[in-house]
N, C-alpha and C positions, 0 to 999 in steps of 0.2 A: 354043775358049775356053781362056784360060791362067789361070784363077783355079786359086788354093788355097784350101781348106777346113781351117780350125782348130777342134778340137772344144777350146775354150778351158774347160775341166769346171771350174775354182775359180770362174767365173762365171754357171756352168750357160747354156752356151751354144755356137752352133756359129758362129761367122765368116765370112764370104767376101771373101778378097781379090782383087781385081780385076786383072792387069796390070799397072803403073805408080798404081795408088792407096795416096793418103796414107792412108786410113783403109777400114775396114773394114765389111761391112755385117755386119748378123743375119739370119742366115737360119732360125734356130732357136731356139729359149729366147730368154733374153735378158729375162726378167718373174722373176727372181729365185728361188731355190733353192724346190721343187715337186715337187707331182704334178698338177697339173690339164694339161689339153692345151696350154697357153700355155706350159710349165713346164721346165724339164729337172733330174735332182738327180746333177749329175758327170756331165754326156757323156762317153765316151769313143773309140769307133771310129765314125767316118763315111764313106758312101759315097754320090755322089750319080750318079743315072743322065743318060744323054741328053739327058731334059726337063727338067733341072734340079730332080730330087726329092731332097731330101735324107732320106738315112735314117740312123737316127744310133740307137746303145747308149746307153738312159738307166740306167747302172750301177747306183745305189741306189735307181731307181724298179721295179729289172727287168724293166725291158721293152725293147722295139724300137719307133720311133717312123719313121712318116714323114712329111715335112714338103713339101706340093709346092709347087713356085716362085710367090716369094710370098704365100705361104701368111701369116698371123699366128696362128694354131695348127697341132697336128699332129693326126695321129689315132695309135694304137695299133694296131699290127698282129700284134706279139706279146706278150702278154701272160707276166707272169711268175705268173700264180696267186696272189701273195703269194710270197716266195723261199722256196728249196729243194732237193731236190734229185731231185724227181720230173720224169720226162720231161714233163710238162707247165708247168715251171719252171725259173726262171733265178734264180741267185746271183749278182747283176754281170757281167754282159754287160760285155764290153770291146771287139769287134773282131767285124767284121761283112763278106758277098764274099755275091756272090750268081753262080750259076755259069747257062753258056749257057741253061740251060732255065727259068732264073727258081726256082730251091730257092734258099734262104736260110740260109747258114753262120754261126752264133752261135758265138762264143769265152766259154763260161760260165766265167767265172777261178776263182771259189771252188768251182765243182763239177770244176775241173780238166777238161772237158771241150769237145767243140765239137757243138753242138745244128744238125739239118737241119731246115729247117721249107719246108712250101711254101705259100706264101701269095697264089698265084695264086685 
């Protein structure tokens, strides 16, 4: 598959382009600036696995969202607490990598930190 993934965050929303296509699908947000599950508020790092899961940093919602293919909402996987700056909390999540064993690396921008989570 040769698509790119645009976390297009002023539209609270995550893009897929296709190959050779004119326009672009949603694959995530895209129900305008939010918290409910349909929602995104500033995406910013996304990573989509194999089966086409998209997981994506909802920066000012603080949390971690996964949206799987075709999906029309997402669900919450990491949860920000409300933001902060306790280990159980995220300050804008920007940038997200999940390594061979499936832990999950969070880039927490305003805690200046990078958060390991395993969400298996």
């Amino acid at each position: 598959d040769h698509s790119v993934y645009v976390s297009d965050n002023e539209n609270h929303r995550v893009m897929k382009w296709e190959d050779g296509a004119k326009q672009g699908i949603v694959v995530a947000g895209g129900q305008g600036k939010g918290n409910s599950l349909t929602q995104l508020n500033e995406p910013q790092g996304v990573v989509v696995d194999q089966l086409g899961t998209v997981y994506v940093t909802d920066c000012w919602n603080h949390r971690i969202m996964r949206w799987p293919k075709g999906a029309t909402q997402g669900s919450v996987i990491v949860d920000g607490n409300g933001y902060g700056a306790q280990s159980n909390q995220l300050y804008c999540p920007v940038g997200l990598s999940f390594d061979r064993h499936g832990n999950l690396y969070v880039a927490d921008y305003y805690n200046n930190r990078v958060q390991k989570f395993d969400i298996v």
